[in-house]
DOPAFI-228422 format. One record per residue: residue in three letters; x, z, y of N, C-alpha, C, CB in turn. Coordinates in steps of 0.2 Angstrom, whole numbers, padded with zeros to 4 digits, always signed. Atoms other than C-alpha are relative to their C-alpha. Glycine has a CB too. Layout:
BEGIN
ALAXZYXZYXZYXZY ...
//
This chain:
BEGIN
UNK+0000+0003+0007+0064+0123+0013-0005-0005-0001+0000+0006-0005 UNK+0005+0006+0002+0054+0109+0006-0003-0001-0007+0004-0007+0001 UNK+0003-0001+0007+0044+0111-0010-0004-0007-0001-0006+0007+0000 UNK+0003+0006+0004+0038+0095-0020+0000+0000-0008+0005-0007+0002 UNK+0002+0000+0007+0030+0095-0036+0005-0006-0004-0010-0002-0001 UNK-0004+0005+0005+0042+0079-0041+0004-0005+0004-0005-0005-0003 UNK-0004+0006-0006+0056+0067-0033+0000-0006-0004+0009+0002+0003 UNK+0000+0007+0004+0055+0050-0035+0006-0002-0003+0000-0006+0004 UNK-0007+0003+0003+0066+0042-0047+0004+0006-0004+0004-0003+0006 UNK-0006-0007+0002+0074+0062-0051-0005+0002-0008+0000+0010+0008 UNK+0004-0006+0006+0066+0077-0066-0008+0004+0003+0008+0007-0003 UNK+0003-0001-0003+0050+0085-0062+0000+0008+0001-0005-0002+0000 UNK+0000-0008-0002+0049+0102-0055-0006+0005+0000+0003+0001+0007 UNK+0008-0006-0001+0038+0118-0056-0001+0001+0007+0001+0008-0003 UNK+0003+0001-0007+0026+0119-0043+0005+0008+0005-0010+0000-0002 UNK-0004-0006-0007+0036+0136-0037+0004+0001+0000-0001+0008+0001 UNK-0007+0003-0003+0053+0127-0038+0000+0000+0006+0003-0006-0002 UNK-0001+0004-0005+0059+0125-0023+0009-0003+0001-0004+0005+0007 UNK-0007+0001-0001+0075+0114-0017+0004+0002+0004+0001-0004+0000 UNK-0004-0003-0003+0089+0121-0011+0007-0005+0003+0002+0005-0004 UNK-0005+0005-0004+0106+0115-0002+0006+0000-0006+0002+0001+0009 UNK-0004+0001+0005+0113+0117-0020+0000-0005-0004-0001+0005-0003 UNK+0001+0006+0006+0113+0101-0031+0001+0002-0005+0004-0004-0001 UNK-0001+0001+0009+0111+0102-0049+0004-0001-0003-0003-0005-0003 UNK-0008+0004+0002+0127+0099-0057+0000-0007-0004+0004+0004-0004 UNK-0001+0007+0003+0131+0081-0062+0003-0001-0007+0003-0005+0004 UNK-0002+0001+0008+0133+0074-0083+0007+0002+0001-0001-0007-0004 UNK-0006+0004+0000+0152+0076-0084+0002-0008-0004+0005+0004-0002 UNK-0001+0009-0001+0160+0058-0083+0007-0001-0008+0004-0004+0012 UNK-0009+0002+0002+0178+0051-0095+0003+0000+0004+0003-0005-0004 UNK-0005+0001-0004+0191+0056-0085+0006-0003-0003+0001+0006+0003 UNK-0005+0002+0005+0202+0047-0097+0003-0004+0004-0004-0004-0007 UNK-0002+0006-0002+0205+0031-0088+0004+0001+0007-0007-0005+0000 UNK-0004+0001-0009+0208+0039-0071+0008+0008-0002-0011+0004+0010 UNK-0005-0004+0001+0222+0052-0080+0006-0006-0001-0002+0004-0007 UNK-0004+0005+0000+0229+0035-0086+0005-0003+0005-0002-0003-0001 UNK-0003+0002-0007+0231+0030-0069+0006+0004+0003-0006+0002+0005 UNK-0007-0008-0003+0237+0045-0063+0007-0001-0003-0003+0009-0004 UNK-0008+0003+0002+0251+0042-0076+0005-0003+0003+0001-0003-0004 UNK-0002+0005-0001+0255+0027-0073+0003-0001+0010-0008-0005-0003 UNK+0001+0000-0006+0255+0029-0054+0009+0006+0000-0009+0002+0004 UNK-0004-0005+0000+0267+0044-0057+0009-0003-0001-0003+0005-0006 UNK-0006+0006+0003+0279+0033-0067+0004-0002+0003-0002-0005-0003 UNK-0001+0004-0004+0279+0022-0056+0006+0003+0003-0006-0002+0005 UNK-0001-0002-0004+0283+0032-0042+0008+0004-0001-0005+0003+0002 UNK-0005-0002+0003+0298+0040-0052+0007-0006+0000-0002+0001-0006 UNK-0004+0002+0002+0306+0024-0056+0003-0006+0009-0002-0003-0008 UNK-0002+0002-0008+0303+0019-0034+0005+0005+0001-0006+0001+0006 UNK-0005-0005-0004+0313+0035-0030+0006-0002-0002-0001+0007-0001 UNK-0005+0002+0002+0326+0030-0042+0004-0005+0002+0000+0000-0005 UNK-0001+0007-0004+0327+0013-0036+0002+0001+0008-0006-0005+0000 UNK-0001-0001-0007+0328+0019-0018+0006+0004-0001-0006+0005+0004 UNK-0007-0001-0001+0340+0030-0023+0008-0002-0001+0000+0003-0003 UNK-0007+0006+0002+0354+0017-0029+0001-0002+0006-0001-0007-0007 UNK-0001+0003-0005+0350+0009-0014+0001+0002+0004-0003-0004+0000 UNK+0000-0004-0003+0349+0022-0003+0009+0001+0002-0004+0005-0003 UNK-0007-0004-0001+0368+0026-0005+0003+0004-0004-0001+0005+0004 UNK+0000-0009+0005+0367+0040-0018+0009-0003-0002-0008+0002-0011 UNK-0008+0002+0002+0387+0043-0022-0001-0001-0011+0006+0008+0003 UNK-0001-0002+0009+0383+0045-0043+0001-0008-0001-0009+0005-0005 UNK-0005+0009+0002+0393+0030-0051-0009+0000-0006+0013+0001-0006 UNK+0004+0000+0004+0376+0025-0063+0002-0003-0008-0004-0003+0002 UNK-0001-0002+0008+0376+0026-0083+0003-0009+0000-0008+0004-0007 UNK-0003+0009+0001+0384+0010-0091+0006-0004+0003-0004-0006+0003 UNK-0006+0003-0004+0397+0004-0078+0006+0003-0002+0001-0001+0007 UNK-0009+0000+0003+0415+0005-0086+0004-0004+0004+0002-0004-0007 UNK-0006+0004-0005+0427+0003-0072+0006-0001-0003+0001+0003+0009 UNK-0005+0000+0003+0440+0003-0084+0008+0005+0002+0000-0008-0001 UNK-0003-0002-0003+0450+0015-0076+0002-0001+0009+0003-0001-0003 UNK-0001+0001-0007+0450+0004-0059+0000+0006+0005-0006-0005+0002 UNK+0001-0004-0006+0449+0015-0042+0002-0006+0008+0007+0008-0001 UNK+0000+0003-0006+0447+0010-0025+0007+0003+0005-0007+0001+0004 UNK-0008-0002-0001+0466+0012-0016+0001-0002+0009+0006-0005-0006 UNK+0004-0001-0009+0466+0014+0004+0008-0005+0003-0002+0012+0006 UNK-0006+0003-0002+0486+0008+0004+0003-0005-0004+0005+0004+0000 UNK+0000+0005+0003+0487-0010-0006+0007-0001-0003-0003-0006+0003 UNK-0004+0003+0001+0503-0014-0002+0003+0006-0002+0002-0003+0005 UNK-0004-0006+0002+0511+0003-0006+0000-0002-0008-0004+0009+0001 UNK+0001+0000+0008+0505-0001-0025+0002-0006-0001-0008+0000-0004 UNK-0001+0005+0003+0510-0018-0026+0009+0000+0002-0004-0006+0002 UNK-0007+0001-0001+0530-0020-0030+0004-0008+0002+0004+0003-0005 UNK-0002+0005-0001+0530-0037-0030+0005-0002-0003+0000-0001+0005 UNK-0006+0003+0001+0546-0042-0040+0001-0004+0000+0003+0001-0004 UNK-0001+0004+0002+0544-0056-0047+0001-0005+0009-0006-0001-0005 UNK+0002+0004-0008+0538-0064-0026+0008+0001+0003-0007+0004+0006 UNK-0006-0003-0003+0555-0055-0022+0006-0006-0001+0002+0009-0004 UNK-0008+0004+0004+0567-0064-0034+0000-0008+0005-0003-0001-0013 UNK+0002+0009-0001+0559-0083-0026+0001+0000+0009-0010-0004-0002 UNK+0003-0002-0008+0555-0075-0006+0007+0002+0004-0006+0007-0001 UNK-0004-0003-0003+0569-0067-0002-0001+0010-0001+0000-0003+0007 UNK-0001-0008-0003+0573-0046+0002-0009-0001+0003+0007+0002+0007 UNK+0006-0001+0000+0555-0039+0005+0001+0002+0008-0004+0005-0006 UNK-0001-0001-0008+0554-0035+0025-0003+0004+0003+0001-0005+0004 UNK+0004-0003-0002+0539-0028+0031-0008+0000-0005+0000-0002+0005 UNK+0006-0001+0002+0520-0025+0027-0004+0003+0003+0000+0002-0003 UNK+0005-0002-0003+0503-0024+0035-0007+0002-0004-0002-0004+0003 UNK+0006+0002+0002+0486-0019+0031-0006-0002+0003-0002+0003-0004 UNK+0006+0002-0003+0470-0028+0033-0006+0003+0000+0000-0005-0003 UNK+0007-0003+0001+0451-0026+0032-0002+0004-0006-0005-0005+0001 UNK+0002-0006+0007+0444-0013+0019-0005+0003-0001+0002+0006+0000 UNK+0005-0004+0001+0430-0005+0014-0002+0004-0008-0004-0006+0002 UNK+0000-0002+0008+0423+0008+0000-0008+0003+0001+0007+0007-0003 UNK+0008+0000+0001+0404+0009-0003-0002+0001-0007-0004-0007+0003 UNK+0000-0002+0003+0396+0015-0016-0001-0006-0006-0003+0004+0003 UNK+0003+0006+0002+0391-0004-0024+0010-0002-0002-0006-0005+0006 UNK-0006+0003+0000+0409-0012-0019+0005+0004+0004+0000-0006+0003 UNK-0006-0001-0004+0426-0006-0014+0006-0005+0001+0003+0005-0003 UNK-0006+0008-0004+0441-0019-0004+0004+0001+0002-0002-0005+0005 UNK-0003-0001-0004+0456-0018+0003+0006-0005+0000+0001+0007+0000 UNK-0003+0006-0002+0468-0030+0008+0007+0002+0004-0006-0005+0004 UNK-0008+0000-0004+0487-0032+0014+0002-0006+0001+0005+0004-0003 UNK-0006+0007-0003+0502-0044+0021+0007+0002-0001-0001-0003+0009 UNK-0007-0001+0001+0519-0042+0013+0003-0007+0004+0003+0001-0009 UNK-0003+0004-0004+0531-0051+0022+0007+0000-0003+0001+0001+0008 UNK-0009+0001+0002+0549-0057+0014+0006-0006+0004-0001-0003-0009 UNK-0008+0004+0000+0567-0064+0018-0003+0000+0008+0002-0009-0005 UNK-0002-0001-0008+0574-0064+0036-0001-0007+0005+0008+0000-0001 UNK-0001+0009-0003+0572-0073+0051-0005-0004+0000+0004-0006-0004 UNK+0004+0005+0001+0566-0089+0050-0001-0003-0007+0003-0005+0003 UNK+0004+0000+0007+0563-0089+0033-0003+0005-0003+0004+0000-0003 UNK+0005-0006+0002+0551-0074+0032-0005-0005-0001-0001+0006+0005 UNK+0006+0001+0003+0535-0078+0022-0003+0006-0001+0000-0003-0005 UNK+0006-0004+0000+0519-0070+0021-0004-0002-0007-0005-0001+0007 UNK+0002+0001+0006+0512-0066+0004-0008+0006+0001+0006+0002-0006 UNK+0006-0007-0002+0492-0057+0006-0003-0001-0006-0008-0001+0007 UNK+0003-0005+0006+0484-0047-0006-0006+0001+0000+0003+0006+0000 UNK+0006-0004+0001+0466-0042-0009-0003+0001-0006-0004-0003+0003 UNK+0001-0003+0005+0459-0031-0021-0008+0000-0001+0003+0006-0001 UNK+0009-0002-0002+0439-0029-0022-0001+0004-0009-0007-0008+0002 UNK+0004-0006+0005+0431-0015-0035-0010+0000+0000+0003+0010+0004 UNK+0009-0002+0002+0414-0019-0043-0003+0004-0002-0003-0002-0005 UNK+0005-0006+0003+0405-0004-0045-0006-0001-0004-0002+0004+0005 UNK+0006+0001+0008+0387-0008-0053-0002-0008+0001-0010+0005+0001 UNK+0004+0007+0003+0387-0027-0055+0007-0004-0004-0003-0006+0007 UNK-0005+0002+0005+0397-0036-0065+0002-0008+0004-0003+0000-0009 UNK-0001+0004-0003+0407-0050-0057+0002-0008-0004+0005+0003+0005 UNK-0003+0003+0003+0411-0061-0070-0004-0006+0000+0001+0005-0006 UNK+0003+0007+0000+0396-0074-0069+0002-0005+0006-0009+0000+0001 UNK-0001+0005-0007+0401-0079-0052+0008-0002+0004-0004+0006+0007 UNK-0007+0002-0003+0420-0079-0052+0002-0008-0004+0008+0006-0004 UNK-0001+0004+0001+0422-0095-0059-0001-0005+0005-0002+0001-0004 UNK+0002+0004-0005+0413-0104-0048-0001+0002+0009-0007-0002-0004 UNK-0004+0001-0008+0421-0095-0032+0007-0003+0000+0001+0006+0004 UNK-0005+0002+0002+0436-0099-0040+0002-0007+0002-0001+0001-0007 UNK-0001+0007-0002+0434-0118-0040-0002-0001+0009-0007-0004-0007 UNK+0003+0003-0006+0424-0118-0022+0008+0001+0005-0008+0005+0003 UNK-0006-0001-0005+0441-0110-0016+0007-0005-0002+0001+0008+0001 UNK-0006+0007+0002+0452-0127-0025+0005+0004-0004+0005-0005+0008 UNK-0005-0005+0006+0459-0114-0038-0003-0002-0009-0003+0012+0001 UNK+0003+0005+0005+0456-0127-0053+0002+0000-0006+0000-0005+0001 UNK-0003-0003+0005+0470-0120-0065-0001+0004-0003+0004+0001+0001 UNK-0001-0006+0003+0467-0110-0079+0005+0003-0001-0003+0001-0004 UNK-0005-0003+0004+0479-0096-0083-0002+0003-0004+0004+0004+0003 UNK+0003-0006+0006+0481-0086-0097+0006+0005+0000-0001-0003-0009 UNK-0008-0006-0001+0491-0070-0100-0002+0003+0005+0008-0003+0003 UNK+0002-0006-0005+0482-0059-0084-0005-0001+0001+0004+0001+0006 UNK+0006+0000-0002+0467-0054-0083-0004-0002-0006-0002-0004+0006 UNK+0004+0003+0006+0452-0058-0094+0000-0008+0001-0008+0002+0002 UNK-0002+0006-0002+0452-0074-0083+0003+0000+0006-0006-0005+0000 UNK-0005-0002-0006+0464-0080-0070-0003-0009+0002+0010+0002-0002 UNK+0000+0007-0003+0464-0097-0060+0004-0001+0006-0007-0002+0002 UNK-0004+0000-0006+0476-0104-0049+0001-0005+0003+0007+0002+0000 UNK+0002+0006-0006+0477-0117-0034+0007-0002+0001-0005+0003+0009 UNK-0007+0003+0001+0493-0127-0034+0001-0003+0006+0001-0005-0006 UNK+0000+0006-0005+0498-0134-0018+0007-0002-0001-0001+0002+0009 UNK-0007+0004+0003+0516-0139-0026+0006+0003+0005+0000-0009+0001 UNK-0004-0004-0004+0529-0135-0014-0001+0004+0005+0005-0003+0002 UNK+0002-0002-0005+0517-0129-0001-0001+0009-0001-0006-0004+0002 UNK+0001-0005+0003+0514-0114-0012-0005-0001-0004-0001+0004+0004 UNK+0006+0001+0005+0497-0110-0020-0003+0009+0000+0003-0003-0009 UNK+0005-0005+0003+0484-0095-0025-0002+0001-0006-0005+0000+0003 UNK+0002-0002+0008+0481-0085-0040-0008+0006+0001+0008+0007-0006 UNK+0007-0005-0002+0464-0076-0042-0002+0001-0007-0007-0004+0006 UNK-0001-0005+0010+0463-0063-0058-0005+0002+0001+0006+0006-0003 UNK+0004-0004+0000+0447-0056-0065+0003+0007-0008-0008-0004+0000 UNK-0005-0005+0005+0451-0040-0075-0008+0004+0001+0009+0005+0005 UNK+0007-0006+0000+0432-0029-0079-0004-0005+0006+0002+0012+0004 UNK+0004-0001-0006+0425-0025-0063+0005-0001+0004-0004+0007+0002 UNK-0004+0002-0005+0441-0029-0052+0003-0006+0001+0003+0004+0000 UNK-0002+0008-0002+0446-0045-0045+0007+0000+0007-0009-0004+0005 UNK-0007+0000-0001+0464-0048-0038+0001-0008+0002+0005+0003-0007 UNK-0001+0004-0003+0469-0059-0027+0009-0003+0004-0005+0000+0003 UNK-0006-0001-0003+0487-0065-0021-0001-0008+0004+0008+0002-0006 UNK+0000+0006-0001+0491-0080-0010+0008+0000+0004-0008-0003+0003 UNK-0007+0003-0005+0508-0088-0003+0000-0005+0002+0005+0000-0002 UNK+0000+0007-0003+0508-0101+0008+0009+0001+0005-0009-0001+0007 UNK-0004+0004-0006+0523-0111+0017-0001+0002+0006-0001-0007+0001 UNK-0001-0001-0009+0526-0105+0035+0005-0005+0003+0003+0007+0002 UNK-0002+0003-0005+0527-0116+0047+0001+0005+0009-0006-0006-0001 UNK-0002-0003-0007+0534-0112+0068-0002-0006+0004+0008+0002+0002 UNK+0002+0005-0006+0525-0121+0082+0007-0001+0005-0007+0004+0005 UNK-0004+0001-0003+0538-0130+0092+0000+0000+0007+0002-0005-0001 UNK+0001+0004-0007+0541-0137+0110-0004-0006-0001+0007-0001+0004 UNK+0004+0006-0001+0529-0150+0115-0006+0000-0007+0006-0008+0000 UNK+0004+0002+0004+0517-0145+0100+0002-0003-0005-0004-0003+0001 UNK-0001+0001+0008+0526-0151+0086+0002+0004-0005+0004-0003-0001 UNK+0002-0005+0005+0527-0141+0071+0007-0001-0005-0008+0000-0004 UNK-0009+0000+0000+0545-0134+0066+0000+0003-0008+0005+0005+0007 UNK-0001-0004+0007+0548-0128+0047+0007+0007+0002+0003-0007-0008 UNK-0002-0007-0002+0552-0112+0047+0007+0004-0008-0009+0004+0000 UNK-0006-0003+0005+0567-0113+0031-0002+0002-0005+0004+0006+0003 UNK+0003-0004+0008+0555-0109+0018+0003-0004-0006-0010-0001-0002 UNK-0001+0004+0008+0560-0111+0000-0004-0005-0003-0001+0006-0006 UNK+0003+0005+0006+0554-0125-0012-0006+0006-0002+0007-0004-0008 UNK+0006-0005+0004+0536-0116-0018-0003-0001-0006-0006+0001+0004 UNK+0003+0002+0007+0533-0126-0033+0003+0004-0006+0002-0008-0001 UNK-0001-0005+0004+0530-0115-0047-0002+0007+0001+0006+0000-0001 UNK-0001-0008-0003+0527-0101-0038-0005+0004-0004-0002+0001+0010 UNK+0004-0004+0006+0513-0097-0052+0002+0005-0004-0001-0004-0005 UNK-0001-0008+0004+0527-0087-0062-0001+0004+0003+0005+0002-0003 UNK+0001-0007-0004+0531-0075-0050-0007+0002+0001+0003-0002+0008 UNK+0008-0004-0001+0511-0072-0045-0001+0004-0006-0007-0007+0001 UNK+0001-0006+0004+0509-0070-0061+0001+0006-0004-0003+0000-0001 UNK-0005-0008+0002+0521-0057-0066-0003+0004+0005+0010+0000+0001 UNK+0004-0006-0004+0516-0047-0050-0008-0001-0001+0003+0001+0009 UNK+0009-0002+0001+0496-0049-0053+0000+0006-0004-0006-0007-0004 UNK-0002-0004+0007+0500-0041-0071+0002+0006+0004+0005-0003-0006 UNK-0002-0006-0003+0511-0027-0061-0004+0004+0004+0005-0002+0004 UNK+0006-0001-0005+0499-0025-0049-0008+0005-0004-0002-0009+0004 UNK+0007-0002+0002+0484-0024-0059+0002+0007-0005-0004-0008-0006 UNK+0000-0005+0004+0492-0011-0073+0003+0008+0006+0007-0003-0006 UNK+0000-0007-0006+0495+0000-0055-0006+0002+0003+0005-0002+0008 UNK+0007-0001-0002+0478-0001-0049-0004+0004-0006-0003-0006+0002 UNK+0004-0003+0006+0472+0007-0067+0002+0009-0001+0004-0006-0008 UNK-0001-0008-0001+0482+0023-0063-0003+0005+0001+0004+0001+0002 
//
């Protein structure tokens, strides 16, 4: 042990103090500032997890989104009847389906009805996509126009917009909430001999707007089931 009548700079001590390997205990300090912290850090760290969680994966649909009944649907063409395309296309013939997907953000699925016989079968494709937590409504417009769909409709959907190619056919593309609908029918053409390119018997397609959109409407009041 080490006995000193006084430490520099400390309190002075009786001469038969002696120091130990105990310290004095120190003033208490405000732990105000660093509780705040603490809070604040806690908080935080709550509203990271949460954020991780959305983005993570988590299946929970979050508060606010009104999919209006929508659902993500794995057989497209099963739900679409298509009359109206029937009445212009001919007898309905086959059907495919395409790429698809269901995530927790977005669901998609996509088909290819095929009408009338022959050499006059056409293809009419289909895609559905399901906004789960964003709202698509700022950015259809302006894919709308990038994809030459410059006609507004009215009558389906909140908004609709359709691409005219006159007798070649044309595309409709409906927003409805959180779900976006899409149809398109194009003229089929048959590669020939020597590379030249043979029509394939298709109908006159000018107009083909009503038909679309009588089935979009059909379509869309099936997807809400």
């Amino acid at each position: 042990m080490i006995s000193e009548p006084e430490l520099e700079g400390g309190l002075p001590f009786e001469a038969s103090e002696t120091l130990t390997e105990e310290r004095p205990p120190r003033p208490p300090r405000d732990r105000r500032p660093w509780f705040w912290a603490l809070g604040g850090a806690l908080a935080a760290s709550v509203l990271w997890g949460a954020g991780l969680y959305a983005y993570g994966g988590g299946q929970r649909q979050p508060e606010g989104v009104d999919l209006r009944g929508y659902e993500a649907v794995g057989e497209l063409c099963g739900r679409a009847s298509l009359k109206g395309l029937e009445g212009v296309l001919g007898e309905r013939s086959s059907e495919g389906s395409g790429p698809s997907l269901d995530e927790p953000a977005l669901a998609q699925s996509s088909c290819t009805v095929n009408f009338g016989p022959g050499e006059r079968e056409q293809s009419v494709n289909i895609t559905y996509t399901l906004h789960r937590q964003t709202d698509p409504q700022p950015e259809f417009e302006a894919l709308a126009k990038y994809q030459d769909m410059m006609e507004p409709v009215g009558g389906v959907g909140e908004q609709a917009f359709f691409g005219d190619l006159g007798e070649e056919g044309g595309s409709l593309r409906v927003l409805d909430g959180p779900a976006v609908l899409e149809l398109q029918v194009y003229r089929t053409y048959l590669g020939g001999m020597n590379g030249e390119v043979v029509e394939r018997g298709a109908p006159d397609l000018s107009g083909i707007d009503v038909p679309l959109t009588q089935d979009a409407l059909a379509l869309l009041a099936e997807l809400r089931k």
